[in-house]
KELUM-579813 format. One record per atom (N, C-alpha, C): x, y, z; atom name; residue number from 1. Coordinates in steps of 0.2 Angstrom, whole numbers. Each point is the difference from the previous one (the first is absolute). Example, Ala and Ser with C-alpha at 12.3 -4.5 7.8 and 13.67 -1.06 7.14 Angstrom:
BEGIN
x,y,z,tormar,pamar
66,-28,39,N,1
-4,6,0,CA,1
4,6,0,C,1
-2,5,-4,N,2
4,6,1,CA,2
-4,5,3,C,2
end
This chain:
BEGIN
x,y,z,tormar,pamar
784,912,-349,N,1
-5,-2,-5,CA,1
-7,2,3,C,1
-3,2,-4,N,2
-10,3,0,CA,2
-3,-8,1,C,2
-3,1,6,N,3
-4,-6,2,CA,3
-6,-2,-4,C,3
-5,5,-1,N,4
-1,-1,-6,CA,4
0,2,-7,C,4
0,-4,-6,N,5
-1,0,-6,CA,5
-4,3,-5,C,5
1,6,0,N,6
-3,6,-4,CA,6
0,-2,-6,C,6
6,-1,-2,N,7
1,-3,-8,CA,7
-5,-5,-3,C,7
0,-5,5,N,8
-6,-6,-1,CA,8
-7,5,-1,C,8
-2,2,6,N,9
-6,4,-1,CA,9
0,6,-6,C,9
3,3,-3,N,10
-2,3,-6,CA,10
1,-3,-6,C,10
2,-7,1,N,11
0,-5,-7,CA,11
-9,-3,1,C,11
-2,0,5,N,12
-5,-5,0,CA,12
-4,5,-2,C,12
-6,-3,-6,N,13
-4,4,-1,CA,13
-8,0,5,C,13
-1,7,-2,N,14
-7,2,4,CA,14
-7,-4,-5,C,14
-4,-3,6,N,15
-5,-5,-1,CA,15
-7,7,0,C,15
-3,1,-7,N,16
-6,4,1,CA,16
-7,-5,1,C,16
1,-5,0,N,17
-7,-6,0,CA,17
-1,0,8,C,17
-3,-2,3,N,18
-7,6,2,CA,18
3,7,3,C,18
4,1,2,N,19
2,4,1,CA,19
9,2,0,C,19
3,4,2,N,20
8,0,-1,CA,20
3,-3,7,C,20
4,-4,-1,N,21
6,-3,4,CA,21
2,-3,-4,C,21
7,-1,4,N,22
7,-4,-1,CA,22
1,-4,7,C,22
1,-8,-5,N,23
4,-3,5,CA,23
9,-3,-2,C,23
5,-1,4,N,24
6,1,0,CA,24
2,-5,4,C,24
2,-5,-3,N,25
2,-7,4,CA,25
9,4,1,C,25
2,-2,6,N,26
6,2,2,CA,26
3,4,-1,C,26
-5,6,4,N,27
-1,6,1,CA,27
5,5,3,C,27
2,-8,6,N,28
7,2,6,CA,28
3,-3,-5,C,28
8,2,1,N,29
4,-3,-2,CA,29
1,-5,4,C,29
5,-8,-2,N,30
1,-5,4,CA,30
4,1,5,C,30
6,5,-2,N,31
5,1,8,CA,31
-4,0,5,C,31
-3,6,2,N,32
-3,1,6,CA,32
-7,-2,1,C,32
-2,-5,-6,N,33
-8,-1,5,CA,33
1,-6,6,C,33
4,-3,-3,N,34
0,-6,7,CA,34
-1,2,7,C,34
7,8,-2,N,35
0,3,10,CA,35
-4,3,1,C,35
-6,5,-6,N,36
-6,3,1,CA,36
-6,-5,2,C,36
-1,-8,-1,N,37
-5,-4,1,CA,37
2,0,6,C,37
7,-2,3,N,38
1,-1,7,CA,38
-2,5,6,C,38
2,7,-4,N,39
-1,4,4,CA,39
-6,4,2,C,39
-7,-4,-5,N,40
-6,2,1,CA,40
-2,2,6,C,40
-6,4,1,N,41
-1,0,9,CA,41
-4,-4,2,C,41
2,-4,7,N,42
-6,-5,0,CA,42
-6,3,3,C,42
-5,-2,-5,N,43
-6,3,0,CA,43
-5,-5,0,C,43
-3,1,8,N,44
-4,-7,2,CA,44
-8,0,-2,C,44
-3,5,-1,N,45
-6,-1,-2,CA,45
-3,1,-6,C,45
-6,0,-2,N,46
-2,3,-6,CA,46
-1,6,-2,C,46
1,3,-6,N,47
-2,12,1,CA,47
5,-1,-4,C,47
2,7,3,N,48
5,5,-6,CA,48
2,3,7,C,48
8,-1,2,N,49
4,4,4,CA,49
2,5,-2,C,49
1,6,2,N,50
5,7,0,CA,50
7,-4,2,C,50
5,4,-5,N,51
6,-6,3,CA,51
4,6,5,C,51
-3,5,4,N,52
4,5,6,CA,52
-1,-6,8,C,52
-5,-6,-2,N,53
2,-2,8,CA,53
2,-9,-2,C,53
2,0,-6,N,54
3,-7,-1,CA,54
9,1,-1,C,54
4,-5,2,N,55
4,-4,-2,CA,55
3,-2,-3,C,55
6,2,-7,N,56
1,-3,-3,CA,56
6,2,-4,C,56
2,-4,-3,N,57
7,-1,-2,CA,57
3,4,-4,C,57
9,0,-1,N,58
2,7,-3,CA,58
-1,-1,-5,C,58
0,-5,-4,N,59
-3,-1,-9,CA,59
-6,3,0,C,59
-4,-2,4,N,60
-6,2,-3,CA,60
-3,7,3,C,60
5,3,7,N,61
-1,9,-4,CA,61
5,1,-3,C,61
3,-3,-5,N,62
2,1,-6,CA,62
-3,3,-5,C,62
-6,-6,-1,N,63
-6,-2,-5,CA,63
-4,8,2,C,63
-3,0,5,N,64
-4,6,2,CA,64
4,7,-2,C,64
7,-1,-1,N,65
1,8,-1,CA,65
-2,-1,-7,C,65
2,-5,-4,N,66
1,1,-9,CA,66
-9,0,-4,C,66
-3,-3,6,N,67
-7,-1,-1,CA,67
-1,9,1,C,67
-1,2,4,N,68
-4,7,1,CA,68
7,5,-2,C,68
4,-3,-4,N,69
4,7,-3,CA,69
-3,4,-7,C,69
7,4,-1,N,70
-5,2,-6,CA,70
0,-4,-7,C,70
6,-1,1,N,71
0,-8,-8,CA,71
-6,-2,-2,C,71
0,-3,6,N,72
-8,-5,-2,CA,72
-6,3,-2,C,72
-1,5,6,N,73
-5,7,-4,CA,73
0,0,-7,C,73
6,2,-3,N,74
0,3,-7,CA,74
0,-5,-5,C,74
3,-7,3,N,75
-3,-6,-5,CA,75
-7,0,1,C,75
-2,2,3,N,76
-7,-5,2,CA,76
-7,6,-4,C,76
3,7,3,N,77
-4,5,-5,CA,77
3,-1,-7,C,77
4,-1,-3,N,78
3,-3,-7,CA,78
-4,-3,-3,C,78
0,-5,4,N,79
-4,-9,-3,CA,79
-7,3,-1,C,79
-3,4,7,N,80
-9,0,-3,CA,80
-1,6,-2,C,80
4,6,-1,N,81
-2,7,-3,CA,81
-3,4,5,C,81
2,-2,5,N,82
-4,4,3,CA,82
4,5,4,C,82
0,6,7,N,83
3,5,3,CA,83
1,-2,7,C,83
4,-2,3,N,84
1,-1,5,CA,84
2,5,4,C,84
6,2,-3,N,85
3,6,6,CA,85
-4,4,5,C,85
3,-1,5,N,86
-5,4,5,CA,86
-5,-5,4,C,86
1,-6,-5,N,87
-6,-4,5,CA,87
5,-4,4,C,87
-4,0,6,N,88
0,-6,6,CA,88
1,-5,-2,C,88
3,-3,5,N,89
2,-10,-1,CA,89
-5,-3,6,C,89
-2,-4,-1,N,90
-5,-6,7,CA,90
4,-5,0,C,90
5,-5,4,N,91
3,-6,-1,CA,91
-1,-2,8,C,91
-1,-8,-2,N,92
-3,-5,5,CA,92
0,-6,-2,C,92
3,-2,4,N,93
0,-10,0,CA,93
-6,-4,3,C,93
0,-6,-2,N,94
-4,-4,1,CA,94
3,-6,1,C,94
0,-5,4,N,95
2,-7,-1,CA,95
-3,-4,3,C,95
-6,-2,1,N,96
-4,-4,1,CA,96
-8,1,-1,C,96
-1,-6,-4,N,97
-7,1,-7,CA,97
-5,-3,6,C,97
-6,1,0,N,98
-5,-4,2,CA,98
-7,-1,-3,C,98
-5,-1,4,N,99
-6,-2,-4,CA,99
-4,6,-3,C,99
1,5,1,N,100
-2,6,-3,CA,100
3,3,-3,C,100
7,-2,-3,N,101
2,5,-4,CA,101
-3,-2,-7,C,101
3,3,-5,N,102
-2,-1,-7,CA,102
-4,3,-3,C,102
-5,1,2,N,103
-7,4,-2,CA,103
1,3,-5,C,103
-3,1,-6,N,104
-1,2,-4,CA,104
0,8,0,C,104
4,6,-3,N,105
-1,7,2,CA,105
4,3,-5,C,105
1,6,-1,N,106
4,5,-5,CA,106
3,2,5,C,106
1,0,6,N,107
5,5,3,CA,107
-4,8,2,C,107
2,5,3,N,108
-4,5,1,CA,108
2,7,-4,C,108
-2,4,-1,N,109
-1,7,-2,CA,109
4,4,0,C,109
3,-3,6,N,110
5,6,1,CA,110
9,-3,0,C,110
-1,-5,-3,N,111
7,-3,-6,CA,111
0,0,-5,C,111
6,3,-2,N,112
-2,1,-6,CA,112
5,-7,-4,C,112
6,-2,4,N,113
4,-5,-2,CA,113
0,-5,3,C,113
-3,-9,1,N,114
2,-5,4,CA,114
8,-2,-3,C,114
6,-3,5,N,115
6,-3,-3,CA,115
-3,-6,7,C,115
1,-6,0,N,116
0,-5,0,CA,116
7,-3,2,C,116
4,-5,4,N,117
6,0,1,CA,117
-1,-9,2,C,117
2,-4,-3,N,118
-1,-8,6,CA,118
7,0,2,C,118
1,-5,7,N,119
6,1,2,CA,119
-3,-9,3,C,119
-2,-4,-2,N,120
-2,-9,0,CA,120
7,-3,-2,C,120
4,-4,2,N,121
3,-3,-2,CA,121
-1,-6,-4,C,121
-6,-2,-1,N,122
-3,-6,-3,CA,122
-6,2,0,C,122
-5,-4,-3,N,123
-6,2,-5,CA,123
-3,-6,-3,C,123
-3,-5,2,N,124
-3,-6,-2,CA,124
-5,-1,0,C,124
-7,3,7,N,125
-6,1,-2,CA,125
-4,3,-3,C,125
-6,-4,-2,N,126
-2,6,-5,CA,126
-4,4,2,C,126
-1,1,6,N,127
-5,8,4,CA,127
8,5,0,C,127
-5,4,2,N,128
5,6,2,CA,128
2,3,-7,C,128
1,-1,-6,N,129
4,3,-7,CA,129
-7,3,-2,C,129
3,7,1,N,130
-6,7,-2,CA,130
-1,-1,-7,C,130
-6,1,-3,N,131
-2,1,-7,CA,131
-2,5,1,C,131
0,4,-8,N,132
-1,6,0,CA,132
-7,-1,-7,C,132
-6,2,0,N,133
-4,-2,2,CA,133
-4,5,-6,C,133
-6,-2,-6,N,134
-4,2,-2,CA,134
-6,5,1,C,134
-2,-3,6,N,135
-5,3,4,CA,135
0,-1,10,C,135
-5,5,0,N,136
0,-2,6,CA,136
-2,-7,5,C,136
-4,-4,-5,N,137
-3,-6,2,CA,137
1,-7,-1,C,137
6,0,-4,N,138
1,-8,-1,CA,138
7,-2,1,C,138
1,-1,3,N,139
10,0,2,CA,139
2,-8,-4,C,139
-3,-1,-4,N,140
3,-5,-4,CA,140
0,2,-7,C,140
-5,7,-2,N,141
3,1,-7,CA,141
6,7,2,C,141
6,0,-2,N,142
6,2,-1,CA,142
5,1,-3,C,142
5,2,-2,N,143
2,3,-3,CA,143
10,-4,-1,C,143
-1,3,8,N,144
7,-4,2,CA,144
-1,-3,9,C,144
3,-5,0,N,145
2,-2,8,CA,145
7,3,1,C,145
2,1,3,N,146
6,1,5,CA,146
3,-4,7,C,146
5,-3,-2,N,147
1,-4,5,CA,147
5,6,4,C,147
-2,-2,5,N,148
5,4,8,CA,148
7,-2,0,C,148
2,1,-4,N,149
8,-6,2,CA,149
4,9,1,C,149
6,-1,3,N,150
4,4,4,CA,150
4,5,-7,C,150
0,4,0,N,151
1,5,-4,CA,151
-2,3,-8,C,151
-6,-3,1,N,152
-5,0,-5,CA,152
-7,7,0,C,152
1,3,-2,N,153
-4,7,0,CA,153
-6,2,-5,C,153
-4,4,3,N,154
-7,1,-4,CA,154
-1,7,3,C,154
-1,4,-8,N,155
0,6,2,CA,155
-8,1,-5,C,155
-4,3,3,N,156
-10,1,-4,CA,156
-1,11,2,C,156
-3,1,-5,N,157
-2,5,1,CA,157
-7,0,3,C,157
-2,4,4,N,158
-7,1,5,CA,158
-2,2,-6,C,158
-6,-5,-2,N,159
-7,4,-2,CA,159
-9,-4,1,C,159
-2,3,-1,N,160
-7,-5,1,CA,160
-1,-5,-5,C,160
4,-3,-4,N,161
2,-8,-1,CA,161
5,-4,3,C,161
4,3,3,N,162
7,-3,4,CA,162
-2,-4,4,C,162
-6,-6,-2,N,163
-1,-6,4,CA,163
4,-7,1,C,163
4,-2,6,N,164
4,-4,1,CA,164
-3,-3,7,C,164
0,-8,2,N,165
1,-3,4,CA,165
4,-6,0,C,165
0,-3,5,N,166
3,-9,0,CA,166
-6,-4,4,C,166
2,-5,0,N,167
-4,-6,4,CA,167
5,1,8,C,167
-6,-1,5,N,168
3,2,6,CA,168
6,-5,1,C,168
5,0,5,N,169
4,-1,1,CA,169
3,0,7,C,169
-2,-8,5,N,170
3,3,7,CA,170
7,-2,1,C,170
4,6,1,N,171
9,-2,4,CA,171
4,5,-5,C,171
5,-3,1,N,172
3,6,-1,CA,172
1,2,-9,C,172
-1,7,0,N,173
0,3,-8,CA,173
2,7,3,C,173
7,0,-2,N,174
5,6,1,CA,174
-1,6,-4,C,174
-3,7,-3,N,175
3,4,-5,CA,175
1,7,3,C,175
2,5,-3,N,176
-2,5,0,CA,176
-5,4,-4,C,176
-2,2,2,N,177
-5,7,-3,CA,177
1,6,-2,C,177
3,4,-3,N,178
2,5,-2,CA,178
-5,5,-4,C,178
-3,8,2,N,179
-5,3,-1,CA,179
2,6,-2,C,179
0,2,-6,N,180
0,9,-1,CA,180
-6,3,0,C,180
-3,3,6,N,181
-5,3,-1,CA,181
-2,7,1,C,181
-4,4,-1,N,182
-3,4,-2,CA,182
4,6,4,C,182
0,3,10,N,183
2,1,3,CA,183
2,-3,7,C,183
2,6,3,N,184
5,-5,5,CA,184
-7,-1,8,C,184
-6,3,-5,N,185
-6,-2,6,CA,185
1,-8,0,C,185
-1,0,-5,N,186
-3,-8,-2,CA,186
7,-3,3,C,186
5,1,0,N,187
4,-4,3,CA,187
1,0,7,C,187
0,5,5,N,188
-3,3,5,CA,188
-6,-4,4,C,188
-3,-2,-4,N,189
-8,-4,0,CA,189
-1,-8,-2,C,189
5,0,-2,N,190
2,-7,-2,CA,190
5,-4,7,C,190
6,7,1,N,191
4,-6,5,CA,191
-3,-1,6,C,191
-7,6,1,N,192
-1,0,8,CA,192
-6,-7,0,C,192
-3,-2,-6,N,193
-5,-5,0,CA,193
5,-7,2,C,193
5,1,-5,N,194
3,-7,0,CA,194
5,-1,7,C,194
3,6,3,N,195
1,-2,5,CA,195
-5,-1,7,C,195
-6,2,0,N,196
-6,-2,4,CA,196
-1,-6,1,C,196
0,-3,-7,N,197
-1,-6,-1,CA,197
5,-5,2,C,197
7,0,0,N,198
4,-3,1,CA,198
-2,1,8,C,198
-1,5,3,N,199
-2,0,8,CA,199
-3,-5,1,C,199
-6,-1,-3,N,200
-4,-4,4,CA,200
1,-5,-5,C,200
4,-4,-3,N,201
2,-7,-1,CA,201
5,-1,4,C,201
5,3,3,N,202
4,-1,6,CA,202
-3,-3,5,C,202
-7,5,5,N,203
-3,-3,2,CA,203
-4,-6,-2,C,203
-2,0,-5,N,204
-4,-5,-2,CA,204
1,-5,-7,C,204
5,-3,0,N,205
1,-2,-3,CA,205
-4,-4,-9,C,205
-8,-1,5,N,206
-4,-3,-6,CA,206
-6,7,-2,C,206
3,6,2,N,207
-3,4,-3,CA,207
1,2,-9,C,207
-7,2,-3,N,208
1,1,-8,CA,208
7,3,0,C,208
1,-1,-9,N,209
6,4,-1,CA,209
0,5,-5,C,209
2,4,1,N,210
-2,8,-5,CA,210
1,-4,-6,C,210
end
């Protein structure tokens, strides 16, 4: 059985207000999120990890082959009309939120596609649940919040209103990141930032996070 739910995503309709995304409450199918949540990699700091020096379970390179295949491609170019083929994939996890993340941003230029992944098994506070956002300057007028809860997905198309943030949040907040961008410079240039950075959180534990 396909881990995730493609059916579910081409039923959910496409959000044009302020901009295009879908969100997809269980997104994973139920069989295997349990062993995908377990088999997260442990990820002790704050950032964006490259997942070539992390640790983790056979569901959940399960999830990463069906995530960067081409299915999902072709749903996801479907859903927003857009051309994907031939473009690169950026995929990184995160699992732990701290006092800086959130910050209000569109994301950058050379994505053309964010997908969004939670992998939290519960979800009660109210920081950390991303809104997807009006403008650049007011994280309380909104559209929709989004709770992190574990198999729940958000897919946005990059443009110069794709404003989204949350309220900071310190501990743990599990997702994946999933990026179709432009080419494989930008991928190239992405892994080598965020593995640098994982370098010096290793040593430094209380260093910022990408």
């Amino acid at each position: 059985m396909a881990i995730l739910d493609l059916d579910r995503f081409a039923a959910t309709p496409l959000e044009r207000d302020p901009f295009d995304f879908v969100v997809v409450e269980g997104f994973v199918r139920s069989p295997p999120l349990c062993d995908i949540v377990t088999g997260f990699p442990a990820v002790r700091g704050p950032g964006s990890y490259p997942l070539d020096n992390l640790k983790y379970g056979p569901a959940f390179a399960s999830l990463v082959a069906e995530l960067t295949g081409p299915e999902l491609r072709d749903a996801v170019a479907d859903k927003f009309g857009v051309d994907l083929d031939g473009r690169p994939t950026l995929l990184t996890v995160r699992g732990m939120g701290d006092a800086r993340d959130g910050y209000i941003h569109t994301d950058s230029a050379t994505k053309i596609i964010t997908l969004l992944l939670y992998m939290n098994p519960a979800w009660e506070h109210r920081d950390g649940r991303l809104r997807l956002l009006r403008s650049g300057d007011d994280l309380d007028d909104y559209v929709r919040e989004v709770t992190p809860l574990a198999g729940t997905m958000l897919a946005f198309r990059r443009s110069e209103r794709s404003f989204h943030g949350h309220r900071p949040y310190i501990g743990p907040r599990r997702s994946l990141q999933l990026n179709w961008v432009l080419d494989h410079r930008v991928v190239r240039r992405e892994l080598s930032r965020h593995r640098w950075s994982a370098r010096l959180k290793a040593l430094n534990p209380f260093a910022a996070g990408a």
